[in-house]
C-alpha positions in Angstrom: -90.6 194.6 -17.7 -94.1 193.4 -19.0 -96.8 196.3 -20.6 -99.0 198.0 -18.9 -102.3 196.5 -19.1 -105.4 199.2 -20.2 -108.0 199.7 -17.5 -111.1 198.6 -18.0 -114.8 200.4 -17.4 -115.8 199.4 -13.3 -118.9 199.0 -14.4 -118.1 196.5 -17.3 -117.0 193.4 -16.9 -114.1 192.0 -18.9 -114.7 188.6 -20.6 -111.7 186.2 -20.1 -109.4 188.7 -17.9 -107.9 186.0 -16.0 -104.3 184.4 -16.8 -104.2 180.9 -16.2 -101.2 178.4 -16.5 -101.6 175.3 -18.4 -99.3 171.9 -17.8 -96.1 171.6 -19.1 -95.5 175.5 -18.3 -98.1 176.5 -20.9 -99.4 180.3 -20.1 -102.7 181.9 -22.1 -102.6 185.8 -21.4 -105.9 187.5 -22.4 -105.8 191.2 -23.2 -109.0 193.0 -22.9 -109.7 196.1 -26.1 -109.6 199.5 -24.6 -113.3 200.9 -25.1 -114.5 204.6 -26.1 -117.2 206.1 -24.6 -118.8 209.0 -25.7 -120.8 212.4 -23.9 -124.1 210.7 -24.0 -122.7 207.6 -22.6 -123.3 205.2 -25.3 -120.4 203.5 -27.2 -119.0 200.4 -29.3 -116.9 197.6 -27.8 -114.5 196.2 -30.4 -113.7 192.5 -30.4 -110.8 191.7 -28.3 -107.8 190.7 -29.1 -106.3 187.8 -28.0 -102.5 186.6 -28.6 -101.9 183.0 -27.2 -98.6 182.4 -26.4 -97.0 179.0 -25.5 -93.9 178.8 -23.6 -91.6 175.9 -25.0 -89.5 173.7 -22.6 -86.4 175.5 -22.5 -87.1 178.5 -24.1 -85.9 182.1 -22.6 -89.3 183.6 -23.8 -92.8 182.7 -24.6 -93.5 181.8 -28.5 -96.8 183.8 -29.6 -99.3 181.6 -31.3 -100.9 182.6 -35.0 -103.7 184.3 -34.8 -105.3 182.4 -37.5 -107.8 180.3 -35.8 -109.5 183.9 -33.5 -112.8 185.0 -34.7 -113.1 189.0 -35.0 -117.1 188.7 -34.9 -118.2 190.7 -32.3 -120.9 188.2 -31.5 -118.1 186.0 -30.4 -116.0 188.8 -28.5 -115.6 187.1 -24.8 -115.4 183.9 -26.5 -111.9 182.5 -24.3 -112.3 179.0 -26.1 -108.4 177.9 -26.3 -107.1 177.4 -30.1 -107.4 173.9 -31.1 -103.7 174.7 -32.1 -102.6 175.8 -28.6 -104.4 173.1 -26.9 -102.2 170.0 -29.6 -98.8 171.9 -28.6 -99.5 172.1 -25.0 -100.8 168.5 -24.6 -98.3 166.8 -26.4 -94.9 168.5 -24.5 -96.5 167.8 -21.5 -97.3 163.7 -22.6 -93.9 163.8 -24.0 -92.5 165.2 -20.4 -94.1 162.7 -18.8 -93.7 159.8 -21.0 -89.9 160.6 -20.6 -90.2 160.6 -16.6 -92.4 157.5 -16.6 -89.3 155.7 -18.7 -86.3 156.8 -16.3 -88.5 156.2 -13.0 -88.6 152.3 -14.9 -85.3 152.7 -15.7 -84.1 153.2 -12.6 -86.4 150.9 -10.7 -85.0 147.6 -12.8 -81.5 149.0 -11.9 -82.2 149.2 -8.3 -83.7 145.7 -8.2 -80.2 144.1 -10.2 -78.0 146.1 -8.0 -80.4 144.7 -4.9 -80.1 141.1 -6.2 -76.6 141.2 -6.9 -75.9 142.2 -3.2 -78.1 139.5 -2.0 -76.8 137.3 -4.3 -73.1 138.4 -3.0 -73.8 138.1 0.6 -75.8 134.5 0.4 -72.4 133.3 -1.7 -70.0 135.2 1.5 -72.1 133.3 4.0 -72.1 129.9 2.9 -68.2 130.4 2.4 -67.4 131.4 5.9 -70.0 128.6 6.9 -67.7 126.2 4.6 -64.5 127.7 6.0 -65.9 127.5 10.0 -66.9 123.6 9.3 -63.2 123.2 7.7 -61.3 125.0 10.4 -63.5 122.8 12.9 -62.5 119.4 11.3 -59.1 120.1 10.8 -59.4 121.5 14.7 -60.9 118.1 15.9 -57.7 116.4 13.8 -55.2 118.1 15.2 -56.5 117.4 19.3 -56.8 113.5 17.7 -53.6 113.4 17.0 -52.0 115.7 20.3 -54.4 112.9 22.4 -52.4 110.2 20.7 -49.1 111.8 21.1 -49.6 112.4 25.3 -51.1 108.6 25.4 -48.0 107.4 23.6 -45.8 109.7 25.5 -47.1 108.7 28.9 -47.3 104.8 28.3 -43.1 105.4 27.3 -42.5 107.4 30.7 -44.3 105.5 32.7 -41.4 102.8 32.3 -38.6 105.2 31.5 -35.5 105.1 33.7 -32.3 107.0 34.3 -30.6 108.6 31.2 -33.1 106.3 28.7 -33.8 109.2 26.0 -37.6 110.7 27.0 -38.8 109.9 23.4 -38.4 107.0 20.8 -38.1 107.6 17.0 -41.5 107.1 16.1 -42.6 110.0 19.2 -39.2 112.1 17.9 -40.7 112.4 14.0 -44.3 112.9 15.8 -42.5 115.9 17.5 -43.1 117.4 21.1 -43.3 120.7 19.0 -46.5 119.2 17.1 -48.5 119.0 20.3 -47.8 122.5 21.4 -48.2 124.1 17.8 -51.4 122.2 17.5 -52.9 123.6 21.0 -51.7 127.3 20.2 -54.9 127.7 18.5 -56.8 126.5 21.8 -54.9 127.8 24.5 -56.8 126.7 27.1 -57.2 123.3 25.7 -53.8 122.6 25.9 -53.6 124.3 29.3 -56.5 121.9 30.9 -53.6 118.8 29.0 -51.1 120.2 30.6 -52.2 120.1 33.8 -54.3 116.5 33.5 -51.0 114.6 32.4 -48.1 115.4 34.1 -46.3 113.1 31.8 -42.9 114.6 31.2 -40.0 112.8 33.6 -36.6 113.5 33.8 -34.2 110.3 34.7 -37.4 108.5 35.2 -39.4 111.1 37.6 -42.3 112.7 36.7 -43.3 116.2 35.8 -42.3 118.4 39.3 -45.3 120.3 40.8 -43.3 122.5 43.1 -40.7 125.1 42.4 -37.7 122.9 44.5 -38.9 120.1 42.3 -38.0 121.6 39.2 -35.1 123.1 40.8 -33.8 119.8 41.6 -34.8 118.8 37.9 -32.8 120.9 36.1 -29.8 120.2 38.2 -28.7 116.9 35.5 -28.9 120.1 33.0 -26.2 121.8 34.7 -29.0 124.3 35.0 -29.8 126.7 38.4 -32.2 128.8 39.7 -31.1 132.0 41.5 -32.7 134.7 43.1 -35.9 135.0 44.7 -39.2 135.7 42.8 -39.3 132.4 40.9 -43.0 131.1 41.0 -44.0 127.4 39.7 -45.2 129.0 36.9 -42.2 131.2 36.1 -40.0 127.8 36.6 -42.0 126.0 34.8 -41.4 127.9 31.7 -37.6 127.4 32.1 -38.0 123.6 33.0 -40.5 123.5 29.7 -37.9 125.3 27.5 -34.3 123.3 28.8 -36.4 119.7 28.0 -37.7 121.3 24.5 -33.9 122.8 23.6 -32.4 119.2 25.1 -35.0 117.0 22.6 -34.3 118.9 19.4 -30.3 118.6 19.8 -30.3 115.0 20.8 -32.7 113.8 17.6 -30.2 116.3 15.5 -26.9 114.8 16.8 -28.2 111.3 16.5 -25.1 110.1 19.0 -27.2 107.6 20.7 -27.2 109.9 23.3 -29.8 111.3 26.2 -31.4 114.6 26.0 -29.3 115.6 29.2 -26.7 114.5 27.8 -27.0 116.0 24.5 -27.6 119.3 26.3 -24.6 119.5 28.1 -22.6 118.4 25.6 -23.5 121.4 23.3 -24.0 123.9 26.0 -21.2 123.0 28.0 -22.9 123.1 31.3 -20.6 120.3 32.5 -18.0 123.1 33.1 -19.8 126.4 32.9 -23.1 125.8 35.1 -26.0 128.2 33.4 -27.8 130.4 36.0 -31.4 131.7 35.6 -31.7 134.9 37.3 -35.3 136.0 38.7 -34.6 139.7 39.0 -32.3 142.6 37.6 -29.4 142.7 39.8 -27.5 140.1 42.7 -24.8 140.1 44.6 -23.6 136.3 43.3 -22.1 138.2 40.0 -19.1 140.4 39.1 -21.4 141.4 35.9 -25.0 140.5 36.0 -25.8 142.5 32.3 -27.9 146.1 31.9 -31.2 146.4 34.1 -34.2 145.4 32.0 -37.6 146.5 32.3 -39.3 143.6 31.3 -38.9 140.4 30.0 -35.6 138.4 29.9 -31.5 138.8 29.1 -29.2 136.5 28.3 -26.4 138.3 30.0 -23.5 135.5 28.7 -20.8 134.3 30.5 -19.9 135.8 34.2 -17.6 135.8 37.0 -19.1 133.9 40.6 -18.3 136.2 43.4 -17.9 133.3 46.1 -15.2 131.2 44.1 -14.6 133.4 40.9 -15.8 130.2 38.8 -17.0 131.1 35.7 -21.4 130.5 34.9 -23.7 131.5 31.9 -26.5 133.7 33.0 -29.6 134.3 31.7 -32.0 136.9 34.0 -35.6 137.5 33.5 -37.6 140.1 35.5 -41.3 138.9 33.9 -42.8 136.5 31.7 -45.7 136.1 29.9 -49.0 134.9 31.8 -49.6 132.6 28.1 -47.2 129.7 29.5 -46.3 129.0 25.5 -45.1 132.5 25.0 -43.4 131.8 28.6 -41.6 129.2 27.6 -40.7 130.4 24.1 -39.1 133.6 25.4 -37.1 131.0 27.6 -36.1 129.0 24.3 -35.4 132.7 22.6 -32.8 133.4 25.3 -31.1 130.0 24.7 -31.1 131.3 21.2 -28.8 133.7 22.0 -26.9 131.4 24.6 -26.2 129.2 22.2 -24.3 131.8 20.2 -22.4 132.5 22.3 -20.5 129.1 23.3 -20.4 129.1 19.6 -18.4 131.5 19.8 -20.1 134.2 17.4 -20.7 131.6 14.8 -24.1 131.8 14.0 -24.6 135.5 14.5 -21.5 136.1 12.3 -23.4 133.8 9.5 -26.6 135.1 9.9 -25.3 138.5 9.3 -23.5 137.4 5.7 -27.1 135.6 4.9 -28.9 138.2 5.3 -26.9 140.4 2.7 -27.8 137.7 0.2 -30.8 136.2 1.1 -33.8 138.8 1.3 -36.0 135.7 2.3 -34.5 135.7 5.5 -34.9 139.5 6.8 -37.4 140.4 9.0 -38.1 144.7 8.3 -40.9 144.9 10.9 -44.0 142.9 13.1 -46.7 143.8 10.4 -46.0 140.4 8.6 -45.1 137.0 9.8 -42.1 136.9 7.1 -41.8 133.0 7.4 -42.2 132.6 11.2 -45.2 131.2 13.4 -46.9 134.2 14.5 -47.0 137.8 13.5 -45.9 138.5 16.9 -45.9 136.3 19.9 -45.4 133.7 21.1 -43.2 132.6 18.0 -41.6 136.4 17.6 -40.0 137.1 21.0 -38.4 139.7 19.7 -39.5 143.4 20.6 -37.3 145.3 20.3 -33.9 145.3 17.1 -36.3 143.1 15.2 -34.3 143.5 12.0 -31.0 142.7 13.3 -29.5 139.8 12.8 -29.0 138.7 16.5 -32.7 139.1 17.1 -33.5 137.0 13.8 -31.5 134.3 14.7 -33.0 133.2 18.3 -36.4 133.7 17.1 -34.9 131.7 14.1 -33.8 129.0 16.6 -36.8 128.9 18.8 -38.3 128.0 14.9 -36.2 125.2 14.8 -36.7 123.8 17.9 -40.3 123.3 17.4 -40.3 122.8 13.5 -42.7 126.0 14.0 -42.9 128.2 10.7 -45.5 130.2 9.1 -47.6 127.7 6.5 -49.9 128.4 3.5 -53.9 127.0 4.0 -52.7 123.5 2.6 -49.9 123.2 5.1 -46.9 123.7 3.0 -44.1 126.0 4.2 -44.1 129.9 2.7 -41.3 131.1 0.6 -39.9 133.0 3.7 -40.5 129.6 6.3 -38.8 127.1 3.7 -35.5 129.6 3.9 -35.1 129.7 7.5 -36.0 126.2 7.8 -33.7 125.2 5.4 -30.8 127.6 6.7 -31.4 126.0 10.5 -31.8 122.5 9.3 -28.3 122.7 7.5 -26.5 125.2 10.1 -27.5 124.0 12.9 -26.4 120.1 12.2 -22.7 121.1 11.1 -22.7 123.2 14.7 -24.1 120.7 17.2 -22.5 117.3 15.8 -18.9 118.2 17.4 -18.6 117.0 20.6 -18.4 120.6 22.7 -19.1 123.9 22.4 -16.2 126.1 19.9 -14.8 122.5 18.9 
């Protein structure tokens, strides 16, 4: 708690009474002499005495000042004059102070400006990158519809004078690949799409492409292939006509039997015997067993038992599809994944299942990667549902194979994960289809 201060006369005015605060939190307190008085009214003033004091940045309390340089003539008593020693203290913390601010403020200004440079610097470099990679992706988009152009002319100048059984592609078009064109186009959906549609160039024994739902019907009947139930749309029977011709190319340029597609496709299917139904719908009266109800998607219910004549069939039953007419016609090629398990009697689910114990390359844990296959999910994962068994892995496995569709570094070249299941398809997959039936 600070002193009290002594009271001064009313009438006499107090030289230098004020308290004023100098920069840098330097304070001068003045302290006016008490003053007697005596009966007749006259008295002596003394000089006053003044005790600078000088607050030091930092300091708890004030630091008095000497009073070495304050005069005790009473001709100089008001004088308020600062100490020349006062004034050199006060004005050099305060230049120091502000020399000290006026170096960081720099400091920090030039470190602003680098970080500001750097950034612009960082995002000049991350635009003309993605302007590199958009030119790249564009020319290498421009070579792939090149070459799909070239594959439809030279697959609609061979159909134009195919006949009969005559296999659908020669062996230049078979190491082009059917699967190239579509794989090529999944980038531009629509591109492919607006193909599609301009060159109906795909025949079977020498027709071409059917436009109408009892064409395709009548199409697939060299197949051993049927569509039941009602619901089928030309774009729904598209998809399966799309996926039997895919399946049918694939196992005649793998058997290498001089064979037709058709024929290739019964032979390895068996359809000569057991006719394969597609089912549009969940349930009909046609089966003894026509599989679980589904809510979406398709089933490849297996072998079943013909109501009318208790022949046997193969059924496969779909109650949707996807509106992308790839995906369609994948998930078609999925199911004759599994199909084709079975007149292999268990084969290929059976070695799937011992590969995956010894070949971590070929599992599939989850969607959040594409772990060797085309897509992350669809079209070239079908699966949704028991992704990491090994039934599931094998017909997306096979729909792979049927299309030479795997999952490819930025220079083309296969993944670790793709190379396995290529490789384990490739060599599989010739030792299963080169007998001359299913089981034999």
């Amino acid at each position: 708690m600070p002193a009290a201060q002594p009271t001064a006369p009313a009438s006499t005015p107090i030289p230098g009474s004020s308290s004023s605060s100098l920069p840098g939190g330097t304070q001068e307190n003045h302290e006016p002499s008490s003053s007697n008085t005596g009966q007749d009214g006259a008295g002596s003033s003394a000089a006053p005495s003044r005790t600078p004091v000088i607050s030091i940045f930092g300091s708890a309390k004030p630091t008095p000042v000497p009073d070495a340089g304050v005069s005790t003539d009473p001709d100089l008593a008001g004088n308020t004059d600062q100490p020349p020693i006062a004034w050199g203290a006060v004005a050099m913390a305060a230049m120091g102070g502000l020399t000290a601010y006026v170096l960081d403020e720099q400091r920090k200004r030039k470190q602003a400006e680098a970080m500001q440079k750097a950034e612009i610097e960082m995002r000049a470099a991350r635009f003309n990158a993605e302007q590199e990679q958009r030119r790249a992706e564009a020319l290498e988009e421009q070579r792939k519809k090149a070459e799909a152009e070239a594959y439809w002319a030279a697959k609609t100048a061979q159909d134009s004078g195919g006949s009969g059984n005559a296999p659908r592609m020669s062996t230049n078009l078979a190491e082009m690949d059917e699967s190239r064109a579509m794989v090529y186009s999944q980038e531009d959906i629509g591109y492919y799409q607006r193909k599609q549609e301009q060159t109906q160039v795909i025949t079977v024994a020498g027709t071409p492409n059917p436009t109408t739902v009892e064409g395709i019907k009548s199409a697939l009947t060299p197949y051993g292939v049927i569509l039941t139930g009602d619901g089928w749309t030309l774009v729904s029977a598209t998809a399966v006509y799309r996926g039997v011709i895919a399946v049918d190319s694939k196992l005649a340029i793998t058997r290498d039997l001089g064979e037709s597609p058709t024929e290739a496709f019964r032979a390895v299917f068996g359809t000569d015997t057991t006719p394969l139904h597609f089912l549009w719908g969940n349930t009909s009266d046609e089966y003894y067993d026509d599989g679980i109800d589904i809510g979406q998607g398709g089933l490849t219910v297996g072998g079943t038992i013909l109501k009318t004549d208790h022949s046997s069939v193969y059924l496969i039953k779909f109650v949707s599809m996807s509106e992308n007419s790839i995906s369609a016609r994948n998930n078609v090629v999925h199911e004759l994944g599994h199909l084709f398990n079975g007149v292999m009697d268990d084969v290929p689910y059976n070695s799937m299942n011992a590969a995956l114990s010894s070949n971590p390359n070929l599992r599939r844990p989850d969607t959040t990667s594409e772990y060797g296959f085309a897509s992350r999910r669809f079209p070239w994962q079908q699966s949704t549902r028991d992704i990491d068994r090994y039934w599931e892995i094998f017909a997306d496995q096979f729909l792979g194979w049927v299309f030479n569709s795997w999952e490819t570094e930025n220079n083309g070249s296969l993944v670790e994960e793709a190379e396995a299941r290529a490789d384990w398809m490739n060599e599989n997959m010739s030792s299963w289809i080169a007998s001359d039936g299913p089981g034999e």
